[in-house]
C-alpha positions in Angstrom: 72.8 93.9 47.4 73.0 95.2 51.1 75.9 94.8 53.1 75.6 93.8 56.4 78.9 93.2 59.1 82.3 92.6 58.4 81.7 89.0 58.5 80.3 89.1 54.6 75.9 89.3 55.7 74.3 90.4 52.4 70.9 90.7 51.3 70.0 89.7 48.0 66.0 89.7 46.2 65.3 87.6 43.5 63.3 84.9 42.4 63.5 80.9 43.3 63.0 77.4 42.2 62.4 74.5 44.3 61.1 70.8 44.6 58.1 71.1 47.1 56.2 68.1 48.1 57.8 66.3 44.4 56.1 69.4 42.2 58.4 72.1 41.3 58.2 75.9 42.0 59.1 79.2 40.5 58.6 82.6 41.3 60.2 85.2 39.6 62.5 88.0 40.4 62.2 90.4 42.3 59.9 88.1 45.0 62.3 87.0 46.9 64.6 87.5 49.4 68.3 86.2 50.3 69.9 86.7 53.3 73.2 85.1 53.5 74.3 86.0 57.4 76.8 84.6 59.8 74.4 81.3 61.1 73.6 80.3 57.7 71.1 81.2 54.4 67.5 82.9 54.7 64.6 82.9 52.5 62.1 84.6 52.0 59.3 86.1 50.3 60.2 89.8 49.8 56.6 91.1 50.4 54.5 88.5 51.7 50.9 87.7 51.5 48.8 87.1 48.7 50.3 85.0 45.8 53.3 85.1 48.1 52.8 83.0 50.6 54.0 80.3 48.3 57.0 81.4 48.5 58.5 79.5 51.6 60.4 80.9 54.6 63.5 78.6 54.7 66.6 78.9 57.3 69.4 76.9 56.0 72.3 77.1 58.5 76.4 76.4 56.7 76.7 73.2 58.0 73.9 71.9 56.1 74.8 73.5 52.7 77.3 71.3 50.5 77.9 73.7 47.4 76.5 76.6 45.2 76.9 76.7 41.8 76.6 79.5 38.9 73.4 78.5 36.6 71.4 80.2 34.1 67.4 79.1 33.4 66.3 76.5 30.6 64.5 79.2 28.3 64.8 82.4 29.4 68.0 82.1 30.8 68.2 84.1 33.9 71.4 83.6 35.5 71.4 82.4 39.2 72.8 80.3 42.2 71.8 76.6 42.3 72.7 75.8 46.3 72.5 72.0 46.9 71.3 71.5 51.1 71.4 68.4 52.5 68.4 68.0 54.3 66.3 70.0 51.2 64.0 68.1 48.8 66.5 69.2 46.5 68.6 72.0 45.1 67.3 75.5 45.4 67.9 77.9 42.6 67.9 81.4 43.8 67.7 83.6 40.6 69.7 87.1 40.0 70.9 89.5 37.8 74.3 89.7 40.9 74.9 85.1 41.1 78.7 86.3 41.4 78.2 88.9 44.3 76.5 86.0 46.1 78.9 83.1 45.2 81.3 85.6 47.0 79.5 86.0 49.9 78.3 81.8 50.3 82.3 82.0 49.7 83.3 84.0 52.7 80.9 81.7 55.0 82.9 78.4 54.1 81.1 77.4 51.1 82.3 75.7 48.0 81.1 77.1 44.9 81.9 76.4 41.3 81.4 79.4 39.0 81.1 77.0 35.6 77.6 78.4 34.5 75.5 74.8 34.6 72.2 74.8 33.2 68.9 74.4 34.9 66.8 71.4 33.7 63.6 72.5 32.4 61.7 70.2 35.3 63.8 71.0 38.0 66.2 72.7 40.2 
């Protein structure tokens, strides 16, 4: 994690899971990028081109984001951050070894999280 201003911006990099166009998608850490910053939540891939370019640039600003929640994956069981935005396809799953350093910082920006580690269904986020 990199800290950014006094007003809790962190960077995270990871991997994600997300419902695209009804098919689900997974890349694996350390491909992405988190950026949790005073406007809201950005994603992205952290080196892109090739394979990459899956991996979607997303802006999610507070308003939008209802909760995040503490989950670990269906087999392997990488721990992460389920965040559930209102006007996503549905709940994005932003994997990392840190998901307590980013519930904090979602935290300090407004958002409720609930730390009760939930499992991620094998077909979705």
């Amino acid at each position: 994690m990199e800290d950014g201003s006094e007003l809790g911006d962190a960077d995270f990099t990871g991997g994600m899971r997300w419902r695209s166009r009804g098919m689900v998608r997974d890349v694996s850490i350390p491909l992405v990028r988190l950026h949790v910053g005073e406007q809201g939540l950005a994603v992205r891939p952290t080196n892109p081109g090739g394979i990459l370019q899956m991996v979607p640039e997303l802006f999610i600003p507070w308003h939008d984001v209802s909760k995040a929640e503490r989950v670990r994956g269906p087999i392997i069981r990488f721990p992460g951050v389920r965040i559930f935005a209102q006007k996503a396809e549905g709940p994005i799953v932003f994997w990392t070894f840190a998901p307590e350093e980013v519930l904090r910082a979602m935290e300090r920006h407004g958002v409720v999280v609930d730390r009760i580690v939930h499992r991620v269904p094998l077909l979705g986020p």
